[in-house]
ZAVOPA-675411 format. One record per atom (N, C-alpha, C, CB): residue in three letters; atom name; y, x, z. Coordinates in nm, 2 decimals, decimal comma. Each point is the difference from the previous one (the first is absolute). Glycine has a CB too. Layout:
// residues N
+---------+-------+--------+--------+--------+
| residuo | atomo |      v |      u |      w |
+---------+-------+--------+--------+--------+
|     ALA |    CA |      Y |      X |      Z |
...
+---------+-------+--------+--------+--------+
***
This chain:
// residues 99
+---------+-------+--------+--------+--------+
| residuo | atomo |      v |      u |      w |
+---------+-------+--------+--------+--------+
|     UNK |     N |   9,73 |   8,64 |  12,51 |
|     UNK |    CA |  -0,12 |   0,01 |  -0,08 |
|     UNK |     C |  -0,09 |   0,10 |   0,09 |
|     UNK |    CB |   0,11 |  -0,04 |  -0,23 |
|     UNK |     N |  -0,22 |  -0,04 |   0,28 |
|     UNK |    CA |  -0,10 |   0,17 |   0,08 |
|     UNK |     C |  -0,09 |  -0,04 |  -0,13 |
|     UNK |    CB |  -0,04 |   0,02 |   0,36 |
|     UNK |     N |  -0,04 |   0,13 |  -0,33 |
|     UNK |    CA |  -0,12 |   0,03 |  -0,11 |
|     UNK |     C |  -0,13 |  -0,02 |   0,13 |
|     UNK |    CB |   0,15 |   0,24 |  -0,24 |
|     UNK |     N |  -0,23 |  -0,30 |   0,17 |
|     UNK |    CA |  -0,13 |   0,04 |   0,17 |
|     UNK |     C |  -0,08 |   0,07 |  -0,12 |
|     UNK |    CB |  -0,05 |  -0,25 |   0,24 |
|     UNK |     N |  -0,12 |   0,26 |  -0,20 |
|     UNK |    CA |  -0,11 |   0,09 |   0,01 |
|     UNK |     C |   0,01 |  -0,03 |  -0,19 |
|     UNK |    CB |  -0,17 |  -0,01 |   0,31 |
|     UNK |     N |   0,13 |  -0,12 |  -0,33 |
|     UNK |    CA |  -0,07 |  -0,01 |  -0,13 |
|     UNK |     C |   0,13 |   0,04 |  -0,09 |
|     UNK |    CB |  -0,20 |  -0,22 |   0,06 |
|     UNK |     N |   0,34 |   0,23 |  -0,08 |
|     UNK |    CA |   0,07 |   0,03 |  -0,05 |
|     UNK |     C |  -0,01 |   0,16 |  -0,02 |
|     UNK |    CB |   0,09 |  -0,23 |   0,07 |
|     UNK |     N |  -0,11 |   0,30 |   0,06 |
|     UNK |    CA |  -0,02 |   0,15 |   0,03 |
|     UNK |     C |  -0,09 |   0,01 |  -0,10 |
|     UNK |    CB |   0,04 |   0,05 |   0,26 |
|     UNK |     N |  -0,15 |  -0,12 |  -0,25 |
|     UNK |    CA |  -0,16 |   0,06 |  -0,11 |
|     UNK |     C |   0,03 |  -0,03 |  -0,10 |
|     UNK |    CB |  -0,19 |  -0,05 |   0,11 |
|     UNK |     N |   0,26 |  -0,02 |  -0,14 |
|     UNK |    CA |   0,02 |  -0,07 |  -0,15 |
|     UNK |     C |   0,09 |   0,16 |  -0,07 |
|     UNK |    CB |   0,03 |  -0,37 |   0,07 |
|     UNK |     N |   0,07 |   0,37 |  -0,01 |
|     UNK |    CA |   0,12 |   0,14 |  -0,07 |
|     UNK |     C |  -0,07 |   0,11 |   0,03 |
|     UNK |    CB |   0,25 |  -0,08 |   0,04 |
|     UNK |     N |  -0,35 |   0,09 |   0,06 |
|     UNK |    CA |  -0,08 |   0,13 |   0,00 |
|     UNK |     C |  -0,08 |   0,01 |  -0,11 |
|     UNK |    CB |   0,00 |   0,01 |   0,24 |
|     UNK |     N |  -0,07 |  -0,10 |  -0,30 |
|     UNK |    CA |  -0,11 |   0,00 |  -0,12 |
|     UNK |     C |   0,08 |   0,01 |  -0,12 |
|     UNK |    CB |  -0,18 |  -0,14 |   0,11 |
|     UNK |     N |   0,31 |   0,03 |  -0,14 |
|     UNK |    CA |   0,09 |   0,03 |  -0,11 |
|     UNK |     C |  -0,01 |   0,14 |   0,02 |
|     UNK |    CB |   0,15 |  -0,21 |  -0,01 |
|     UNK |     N |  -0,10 |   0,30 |   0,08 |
|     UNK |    CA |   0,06 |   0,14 |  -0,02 |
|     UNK |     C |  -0,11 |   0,10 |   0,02 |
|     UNK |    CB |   0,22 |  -0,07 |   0,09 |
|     UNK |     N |  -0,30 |  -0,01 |  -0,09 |
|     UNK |    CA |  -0,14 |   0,12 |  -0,02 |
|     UNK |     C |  -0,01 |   0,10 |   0,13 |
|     UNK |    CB |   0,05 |   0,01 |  -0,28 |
|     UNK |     N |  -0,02 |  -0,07 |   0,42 |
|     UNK |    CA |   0,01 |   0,03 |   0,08 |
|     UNK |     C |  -0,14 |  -0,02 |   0,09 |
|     UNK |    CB |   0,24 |  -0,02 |  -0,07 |
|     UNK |     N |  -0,29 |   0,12 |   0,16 |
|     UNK |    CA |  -0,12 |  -0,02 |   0,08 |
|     UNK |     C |   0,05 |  -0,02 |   0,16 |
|     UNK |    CB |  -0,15 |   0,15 |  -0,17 |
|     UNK |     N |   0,13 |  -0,27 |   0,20 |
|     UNK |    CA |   0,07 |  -0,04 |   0,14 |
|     UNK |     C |  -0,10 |  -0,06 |   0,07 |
|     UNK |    CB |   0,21 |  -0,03 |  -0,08 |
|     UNK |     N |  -0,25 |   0,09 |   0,17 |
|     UNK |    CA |  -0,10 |  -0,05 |   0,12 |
|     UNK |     C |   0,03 |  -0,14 |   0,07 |
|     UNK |    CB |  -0,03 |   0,24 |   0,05 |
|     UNK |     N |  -0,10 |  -0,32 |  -0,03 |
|     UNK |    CA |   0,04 |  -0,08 |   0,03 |
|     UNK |     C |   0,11 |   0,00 |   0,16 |
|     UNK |    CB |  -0,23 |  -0,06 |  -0,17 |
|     UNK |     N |   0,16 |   0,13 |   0,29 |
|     UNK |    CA |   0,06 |   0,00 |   0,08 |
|     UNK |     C |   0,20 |   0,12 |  -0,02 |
|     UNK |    CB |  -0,33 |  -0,08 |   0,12 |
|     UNK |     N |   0,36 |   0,08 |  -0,22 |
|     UNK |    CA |   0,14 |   0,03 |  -0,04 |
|     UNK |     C |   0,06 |  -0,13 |  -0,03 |
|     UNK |    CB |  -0,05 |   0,24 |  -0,08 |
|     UNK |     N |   0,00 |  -0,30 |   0,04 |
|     UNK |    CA |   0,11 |  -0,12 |  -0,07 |
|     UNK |     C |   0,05 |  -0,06 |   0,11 |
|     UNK |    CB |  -0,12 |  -0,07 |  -0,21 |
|     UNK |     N |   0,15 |   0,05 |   0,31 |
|     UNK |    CA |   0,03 |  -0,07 |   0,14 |
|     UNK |     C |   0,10 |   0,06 |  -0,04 |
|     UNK |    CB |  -0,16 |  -0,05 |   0,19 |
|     UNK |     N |   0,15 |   0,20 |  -0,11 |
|     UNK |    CA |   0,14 |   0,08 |  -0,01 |
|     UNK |     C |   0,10 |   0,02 |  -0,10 |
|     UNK |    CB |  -0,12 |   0,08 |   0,13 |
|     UNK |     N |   0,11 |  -0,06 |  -0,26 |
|     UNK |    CA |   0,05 |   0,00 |  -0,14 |
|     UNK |     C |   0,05 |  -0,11 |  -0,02 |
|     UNK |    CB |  -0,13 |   0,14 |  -0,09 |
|     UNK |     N |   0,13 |  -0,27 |   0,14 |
|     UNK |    CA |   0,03 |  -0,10 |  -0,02 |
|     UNK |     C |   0,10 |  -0,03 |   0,08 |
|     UNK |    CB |  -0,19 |  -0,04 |  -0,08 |
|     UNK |     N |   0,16 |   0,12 |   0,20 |
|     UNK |    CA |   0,11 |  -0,03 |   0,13 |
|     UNK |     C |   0,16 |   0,13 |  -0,05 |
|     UNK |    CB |  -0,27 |  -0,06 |   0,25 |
|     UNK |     N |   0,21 |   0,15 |  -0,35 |
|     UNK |    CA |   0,05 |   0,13 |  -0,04 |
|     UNK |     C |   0,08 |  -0,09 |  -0,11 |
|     UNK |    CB |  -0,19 |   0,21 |   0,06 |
|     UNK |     N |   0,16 |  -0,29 |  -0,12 |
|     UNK |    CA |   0,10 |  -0,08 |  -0,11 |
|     UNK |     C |   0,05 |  -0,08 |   0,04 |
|     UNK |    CB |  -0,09 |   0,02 |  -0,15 |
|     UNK |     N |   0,05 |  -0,10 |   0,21 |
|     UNK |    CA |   0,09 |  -0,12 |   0,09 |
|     UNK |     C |   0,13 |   0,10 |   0,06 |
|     UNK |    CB |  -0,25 |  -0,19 |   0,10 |
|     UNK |     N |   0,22 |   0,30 |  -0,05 |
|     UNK |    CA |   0,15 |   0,05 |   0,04 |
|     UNK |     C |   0,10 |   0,03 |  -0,07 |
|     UNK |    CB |  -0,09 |   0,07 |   0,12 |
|     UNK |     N |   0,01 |   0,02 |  -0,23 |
|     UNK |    CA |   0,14 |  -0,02 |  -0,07 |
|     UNK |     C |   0,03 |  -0,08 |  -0,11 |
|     UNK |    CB |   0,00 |   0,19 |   0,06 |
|     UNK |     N |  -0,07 |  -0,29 |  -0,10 |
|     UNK |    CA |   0,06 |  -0,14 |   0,02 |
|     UNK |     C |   0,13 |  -0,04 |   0,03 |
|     UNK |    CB |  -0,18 |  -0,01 |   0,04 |
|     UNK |     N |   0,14 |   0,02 |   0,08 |
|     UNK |    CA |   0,10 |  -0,06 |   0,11 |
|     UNK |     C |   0,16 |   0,07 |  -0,02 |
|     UNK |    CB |  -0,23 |  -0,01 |   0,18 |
|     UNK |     N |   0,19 |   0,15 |  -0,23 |
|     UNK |    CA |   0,12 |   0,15 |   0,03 |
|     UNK |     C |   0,07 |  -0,03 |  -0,13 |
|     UNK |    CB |  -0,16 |   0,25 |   0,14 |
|     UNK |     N |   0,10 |  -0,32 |  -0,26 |
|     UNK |    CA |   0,05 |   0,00 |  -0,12 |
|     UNK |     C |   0,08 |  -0,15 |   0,01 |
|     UNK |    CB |  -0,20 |   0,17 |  -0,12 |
|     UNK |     N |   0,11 |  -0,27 |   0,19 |
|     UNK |    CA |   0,10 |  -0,15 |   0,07 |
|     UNK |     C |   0,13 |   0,00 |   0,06 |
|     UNK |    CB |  -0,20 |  -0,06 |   0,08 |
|     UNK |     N |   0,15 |   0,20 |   0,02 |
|     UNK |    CA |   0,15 |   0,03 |   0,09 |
|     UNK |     C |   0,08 |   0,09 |  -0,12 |
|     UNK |    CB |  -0,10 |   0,02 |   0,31 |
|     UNK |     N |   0,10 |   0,03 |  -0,38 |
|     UNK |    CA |   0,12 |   0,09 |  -0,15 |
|     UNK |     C |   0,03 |  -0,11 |  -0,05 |
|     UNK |    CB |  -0,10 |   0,22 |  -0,10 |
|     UNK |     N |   0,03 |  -0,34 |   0,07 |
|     UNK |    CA |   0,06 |  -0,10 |  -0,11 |
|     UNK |     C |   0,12 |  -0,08 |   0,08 |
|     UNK |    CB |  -0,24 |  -0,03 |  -0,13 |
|     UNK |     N |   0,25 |   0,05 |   0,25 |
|     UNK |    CA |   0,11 |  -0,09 |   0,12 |
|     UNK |     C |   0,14 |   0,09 |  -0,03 |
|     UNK |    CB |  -0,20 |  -0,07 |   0,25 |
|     UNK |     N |   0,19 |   0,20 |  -0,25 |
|     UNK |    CA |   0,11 |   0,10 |  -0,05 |
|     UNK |     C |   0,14 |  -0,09 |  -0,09 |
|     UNK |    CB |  -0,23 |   0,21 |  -0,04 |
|     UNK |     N |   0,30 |  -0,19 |   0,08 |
|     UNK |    CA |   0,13 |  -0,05 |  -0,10 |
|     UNK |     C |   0,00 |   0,08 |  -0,10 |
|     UNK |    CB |   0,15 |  -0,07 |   0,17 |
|     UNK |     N |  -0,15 |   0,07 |  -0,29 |
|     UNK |    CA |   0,05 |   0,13 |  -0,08 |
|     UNK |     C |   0,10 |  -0,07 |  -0,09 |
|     UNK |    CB |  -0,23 |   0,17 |   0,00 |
|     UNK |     N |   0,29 |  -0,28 |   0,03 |
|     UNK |    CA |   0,16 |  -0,06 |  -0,10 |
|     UNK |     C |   0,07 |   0,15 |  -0,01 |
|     UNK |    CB |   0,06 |  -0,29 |   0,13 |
|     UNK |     N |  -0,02 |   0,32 |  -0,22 |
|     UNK |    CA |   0,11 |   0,09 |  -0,04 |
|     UNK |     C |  -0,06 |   0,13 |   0,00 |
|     UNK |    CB |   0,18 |  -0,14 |   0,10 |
|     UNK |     N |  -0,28 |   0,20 |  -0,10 |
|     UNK |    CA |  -0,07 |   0,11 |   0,00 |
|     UNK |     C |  -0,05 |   0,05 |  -0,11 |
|     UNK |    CB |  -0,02 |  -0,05 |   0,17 |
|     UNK |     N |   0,09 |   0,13 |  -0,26 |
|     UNK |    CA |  -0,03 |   0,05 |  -0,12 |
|     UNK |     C |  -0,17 |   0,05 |   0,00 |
|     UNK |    CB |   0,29 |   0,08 |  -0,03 |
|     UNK |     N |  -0,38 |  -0,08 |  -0,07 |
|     UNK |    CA |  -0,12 |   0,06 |  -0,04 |
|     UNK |     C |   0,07 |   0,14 |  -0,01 |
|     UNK |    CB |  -0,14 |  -0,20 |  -0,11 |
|     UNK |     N |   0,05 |   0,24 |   0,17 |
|     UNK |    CA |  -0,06 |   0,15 |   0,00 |
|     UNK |     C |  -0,09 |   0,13 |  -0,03 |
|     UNK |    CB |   0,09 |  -0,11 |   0,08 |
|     UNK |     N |  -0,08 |   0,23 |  -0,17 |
|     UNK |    CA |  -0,12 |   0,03 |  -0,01 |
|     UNK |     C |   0,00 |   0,13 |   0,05 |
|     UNK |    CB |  -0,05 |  -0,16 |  -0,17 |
|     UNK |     N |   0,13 |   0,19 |   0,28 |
|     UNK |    CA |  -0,01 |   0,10 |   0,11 |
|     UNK |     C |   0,12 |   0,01 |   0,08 |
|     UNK |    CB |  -0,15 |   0,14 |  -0,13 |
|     UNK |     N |   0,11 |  -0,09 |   0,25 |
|     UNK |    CA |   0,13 |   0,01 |   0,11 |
|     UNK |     C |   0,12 |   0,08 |  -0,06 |
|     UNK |    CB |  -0,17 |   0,00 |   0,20 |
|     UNK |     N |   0,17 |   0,06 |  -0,25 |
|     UNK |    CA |   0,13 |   0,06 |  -0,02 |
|     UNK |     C |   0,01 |   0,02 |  -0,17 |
|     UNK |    CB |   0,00 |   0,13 |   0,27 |
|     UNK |     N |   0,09 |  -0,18 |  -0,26 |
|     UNK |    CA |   0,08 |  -0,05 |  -0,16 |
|     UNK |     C |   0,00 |   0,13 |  -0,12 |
|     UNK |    CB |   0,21 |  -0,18 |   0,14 |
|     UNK |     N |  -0,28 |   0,16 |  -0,23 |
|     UNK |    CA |  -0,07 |   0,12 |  -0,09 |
|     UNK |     C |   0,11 |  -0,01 |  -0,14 |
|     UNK |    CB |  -0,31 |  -0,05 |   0,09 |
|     UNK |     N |   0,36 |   0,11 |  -0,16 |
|     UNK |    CA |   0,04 |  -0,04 |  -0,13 |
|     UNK |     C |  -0,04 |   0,14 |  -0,09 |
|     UNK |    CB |   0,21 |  -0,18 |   0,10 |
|     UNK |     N |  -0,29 |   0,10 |  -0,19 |
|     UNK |    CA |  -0,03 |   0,08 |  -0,08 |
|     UNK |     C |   0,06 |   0,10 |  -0,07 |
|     UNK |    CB |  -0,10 |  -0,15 |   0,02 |
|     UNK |     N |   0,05 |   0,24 |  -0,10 |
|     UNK |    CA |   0,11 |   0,08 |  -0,07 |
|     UNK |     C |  -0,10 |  -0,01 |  -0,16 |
|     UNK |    CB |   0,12 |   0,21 |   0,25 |
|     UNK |     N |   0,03 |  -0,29 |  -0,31 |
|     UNK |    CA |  -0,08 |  -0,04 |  -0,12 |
|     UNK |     C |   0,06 |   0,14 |  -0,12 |
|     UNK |    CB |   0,00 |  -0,35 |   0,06 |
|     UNK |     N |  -0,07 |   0,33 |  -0,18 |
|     UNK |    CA |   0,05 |   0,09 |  -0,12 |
|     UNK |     C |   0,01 |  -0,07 |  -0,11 |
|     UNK |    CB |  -0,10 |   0,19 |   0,08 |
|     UNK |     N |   0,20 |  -0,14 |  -0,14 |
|     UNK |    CA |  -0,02 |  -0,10 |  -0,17 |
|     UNK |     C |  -0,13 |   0,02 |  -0,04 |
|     UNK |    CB |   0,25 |   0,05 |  -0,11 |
|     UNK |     N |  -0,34 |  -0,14 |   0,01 |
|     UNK |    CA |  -0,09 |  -0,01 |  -0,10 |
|     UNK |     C |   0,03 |   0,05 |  -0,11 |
|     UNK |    CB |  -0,06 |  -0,15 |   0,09 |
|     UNK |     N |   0,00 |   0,29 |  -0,13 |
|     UNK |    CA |   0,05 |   0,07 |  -0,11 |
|     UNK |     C |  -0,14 |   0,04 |  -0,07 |
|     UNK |    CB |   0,25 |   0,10 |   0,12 |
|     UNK |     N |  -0,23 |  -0,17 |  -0,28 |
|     UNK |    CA |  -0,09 |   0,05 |  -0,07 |
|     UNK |     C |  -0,10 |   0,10 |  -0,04 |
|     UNK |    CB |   0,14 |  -0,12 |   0,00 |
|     UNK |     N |  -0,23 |   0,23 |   0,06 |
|     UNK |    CA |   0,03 |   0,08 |  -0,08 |
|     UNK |     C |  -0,14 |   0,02 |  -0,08 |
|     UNK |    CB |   0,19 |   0,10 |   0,14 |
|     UNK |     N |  -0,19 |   0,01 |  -0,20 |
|     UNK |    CA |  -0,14 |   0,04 |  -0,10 |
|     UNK |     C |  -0,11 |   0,08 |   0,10 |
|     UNK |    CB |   0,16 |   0,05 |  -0,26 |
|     UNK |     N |  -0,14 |  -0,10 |   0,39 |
|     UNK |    CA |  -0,11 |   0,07 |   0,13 |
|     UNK |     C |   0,06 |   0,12 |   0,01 |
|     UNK |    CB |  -0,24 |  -0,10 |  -0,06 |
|     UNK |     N |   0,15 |   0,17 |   0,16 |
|     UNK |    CA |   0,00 |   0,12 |   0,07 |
|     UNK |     C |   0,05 |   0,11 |  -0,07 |
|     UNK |    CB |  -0,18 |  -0,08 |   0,10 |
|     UNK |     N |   0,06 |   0,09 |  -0,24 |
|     UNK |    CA |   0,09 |   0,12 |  -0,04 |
|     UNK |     C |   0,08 |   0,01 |  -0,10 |
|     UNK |    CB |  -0,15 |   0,09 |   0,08 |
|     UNK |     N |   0,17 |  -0,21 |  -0,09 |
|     UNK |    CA |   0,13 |   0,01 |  -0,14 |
|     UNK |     C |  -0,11 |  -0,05 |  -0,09 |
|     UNK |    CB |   0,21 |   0,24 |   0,04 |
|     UNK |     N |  -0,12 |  -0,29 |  -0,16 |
|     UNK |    CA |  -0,02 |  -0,08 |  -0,10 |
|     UNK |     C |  -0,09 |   0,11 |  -0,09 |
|     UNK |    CB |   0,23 |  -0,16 |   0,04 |
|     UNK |     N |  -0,36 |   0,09 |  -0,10 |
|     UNK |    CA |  -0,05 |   0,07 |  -0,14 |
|     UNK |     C |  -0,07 |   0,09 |   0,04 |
|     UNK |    CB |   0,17 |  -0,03 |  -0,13 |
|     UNK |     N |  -0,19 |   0,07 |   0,29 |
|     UNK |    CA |  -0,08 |   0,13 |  -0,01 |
|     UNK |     C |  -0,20 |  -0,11 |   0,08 |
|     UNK |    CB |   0,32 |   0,29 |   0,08 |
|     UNK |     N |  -0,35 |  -0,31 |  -0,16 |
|     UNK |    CA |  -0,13 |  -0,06 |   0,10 |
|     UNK |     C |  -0,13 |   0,12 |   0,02 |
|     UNK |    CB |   0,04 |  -0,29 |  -0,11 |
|     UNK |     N |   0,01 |   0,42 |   0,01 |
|     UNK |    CA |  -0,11 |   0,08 |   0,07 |
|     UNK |     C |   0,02 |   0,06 |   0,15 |
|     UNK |    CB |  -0,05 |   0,05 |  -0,23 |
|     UNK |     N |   0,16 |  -0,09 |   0,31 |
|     UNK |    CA |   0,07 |   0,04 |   0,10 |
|     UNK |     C |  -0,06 |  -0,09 |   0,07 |
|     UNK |    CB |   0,19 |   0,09 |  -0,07 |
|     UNK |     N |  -0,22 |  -0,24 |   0,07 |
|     UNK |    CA |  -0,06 |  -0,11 |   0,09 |
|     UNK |     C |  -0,12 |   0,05 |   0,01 |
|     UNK |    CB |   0,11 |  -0,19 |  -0,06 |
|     UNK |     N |  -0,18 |   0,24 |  -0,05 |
|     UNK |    CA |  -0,16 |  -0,03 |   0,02 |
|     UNK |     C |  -0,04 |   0,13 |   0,04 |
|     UNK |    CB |  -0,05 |  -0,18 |  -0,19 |
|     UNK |     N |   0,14 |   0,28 |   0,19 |
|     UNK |    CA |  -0,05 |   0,15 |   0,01 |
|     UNK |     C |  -0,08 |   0,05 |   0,06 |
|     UNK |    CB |   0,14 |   0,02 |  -0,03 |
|     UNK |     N |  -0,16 |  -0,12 |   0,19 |
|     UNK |    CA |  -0,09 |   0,04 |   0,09 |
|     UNK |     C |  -0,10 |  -0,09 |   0,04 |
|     UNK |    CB |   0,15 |   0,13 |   0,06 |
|     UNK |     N |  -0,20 |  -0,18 |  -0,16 |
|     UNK |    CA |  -0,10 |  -0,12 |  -0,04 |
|     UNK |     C |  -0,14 |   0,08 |  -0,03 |
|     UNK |    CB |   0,20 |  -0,17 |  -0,13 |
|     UNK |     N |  -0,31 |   0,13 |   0,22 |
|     UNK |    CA |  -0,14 |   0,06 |  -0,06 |
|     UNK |     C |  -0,01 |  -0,05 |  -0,14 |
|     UNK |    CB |  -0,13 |  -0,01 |   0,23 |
|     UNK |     N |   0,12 |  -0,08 |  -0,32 |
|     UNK |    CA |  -0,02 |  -0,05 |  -0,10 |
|     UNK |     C |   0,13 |  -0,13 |  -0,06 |
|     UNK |    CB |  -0,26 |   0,09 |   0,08 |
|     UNK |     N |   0,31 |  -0,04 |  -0,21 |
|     UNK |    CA |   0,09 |  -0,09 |  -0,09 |
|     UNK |     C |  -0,04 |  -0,02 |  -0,12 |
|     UNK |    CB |   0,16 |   0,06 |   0,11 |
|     UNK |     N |  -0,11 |  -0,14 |  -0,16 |
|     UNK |    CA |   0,01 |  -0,04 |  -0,17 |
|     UNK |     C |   0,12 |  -0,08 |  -0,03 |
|     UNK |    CB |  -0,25 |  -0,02 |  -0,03 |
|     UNK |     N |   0,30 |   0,09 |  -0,07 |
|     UNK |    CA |   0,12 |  -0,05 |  -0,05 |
|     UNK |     C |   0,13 |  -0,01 |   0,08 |
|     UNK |    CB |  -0,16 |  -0,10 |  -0,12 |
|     UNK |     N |   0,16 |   0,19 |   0,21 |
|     UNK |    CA |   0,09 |  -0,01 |   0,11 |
|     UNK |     C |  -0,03 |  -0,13 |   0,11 |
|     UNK |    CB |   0,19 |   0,11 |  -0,18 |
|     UNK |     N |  -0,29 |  -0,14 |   0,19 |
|     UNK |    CA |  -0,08 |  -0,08 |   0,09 |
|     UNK |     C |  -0,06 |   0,05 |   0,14 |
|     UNK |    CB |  -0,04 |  -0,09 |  -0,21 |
|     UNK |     N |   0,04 |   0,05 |   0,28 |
|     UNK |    CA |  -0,11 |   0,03 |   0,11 |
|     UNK |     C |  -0,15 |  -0,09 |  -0,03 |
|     UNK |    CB |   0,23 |   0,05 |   0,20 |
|     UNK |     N |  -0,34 |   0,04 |  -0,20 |
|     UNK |    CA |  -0,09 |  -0,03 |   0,02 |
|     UNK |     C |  -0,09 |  -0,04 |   0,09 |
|     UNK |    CB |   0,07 |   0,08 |  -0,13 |
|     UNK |     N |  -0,12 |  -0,18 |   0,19 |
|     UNK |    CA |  -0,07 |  -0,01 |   0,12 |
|     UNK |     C |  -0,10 |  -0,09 |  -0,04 |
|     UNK |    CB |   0,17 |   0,05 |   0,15 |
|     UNK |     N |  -0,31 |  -0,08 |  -0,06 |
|     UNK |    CA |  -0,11 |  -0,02 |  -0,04 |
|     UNK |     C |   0,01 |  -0,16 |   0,01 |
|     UNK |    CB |  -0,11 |   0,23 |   0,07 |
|     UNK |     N |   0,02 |  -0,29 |  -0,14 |
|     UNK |    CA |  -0,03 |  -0,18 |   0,00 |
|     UNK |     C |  -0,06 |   0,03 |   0,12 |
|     UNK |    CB |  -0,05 |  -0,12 |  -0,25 |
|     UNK |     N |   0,16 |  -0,04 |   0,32 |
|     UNK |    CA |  -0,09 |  -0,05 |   0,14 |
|     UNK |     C |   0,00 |  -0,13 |  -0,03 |
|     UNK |    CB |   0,06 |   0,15 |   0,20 |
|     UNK |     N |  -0,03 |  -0,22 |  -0,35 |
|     UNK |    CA |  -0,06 |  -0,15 |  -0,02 |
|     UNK |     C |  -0,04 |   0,02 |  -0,11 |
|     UNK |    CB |   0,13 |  -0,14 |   0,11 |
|     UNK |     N |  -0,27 |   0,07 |  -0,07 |
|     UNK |    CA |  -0,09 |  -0,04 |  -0,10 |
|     UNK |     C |   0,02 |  -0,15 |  -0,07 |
|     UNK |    CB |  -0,13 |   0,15 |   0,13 |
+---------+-------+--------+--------+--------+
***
């Protein structure tokens, strides 16, 4: 697949891009390469090669899911809101941003 000029202008205007006329030669010659570099990865054998989602093998460190009544214990909500500019009803108050 090469890309030439009118292909270059065309993805430069999709992307809201300002590209001189005398650039598109080269940007075009700039995709056609790696093109090419992504052509030559697809030749790669990868039969038998596990997916990966970093070089060196990570295992998480998980914890049980345990219920609780939040932060500060159950029943107390003047403890949540305590350092709230404005509440009601054990609420946080914050201003309308939809109309």
């Amino acid at each position: 697949m090469a890309v030439d000029t009118k292909t270059v202008a065309k993805v430069a205007k999709l992307a809201r891009l300002a590209v001189p006329d005398d650039r598109l030669e080269p940007l075009a010659g700039e995709i056609n390469g790696i093109l090419k570099w992504i052509e030559q990865l697809n030749e790669v054998d990868v039969t038998g090669v596990e997916p990966m989602t970093s070089t060196v093998e990570m295992k998480l460190k998980m914890r049980d899911d345990v219920v609780t009544d939040g932060p500060t214990g159950g029943g107390q909500p003047e403890k949540v809101v305590a350092n709230a500019p404005k509440t009601e009803d054990h609420f946080f108050v914050v201003p309308k941003v939809v109309e």
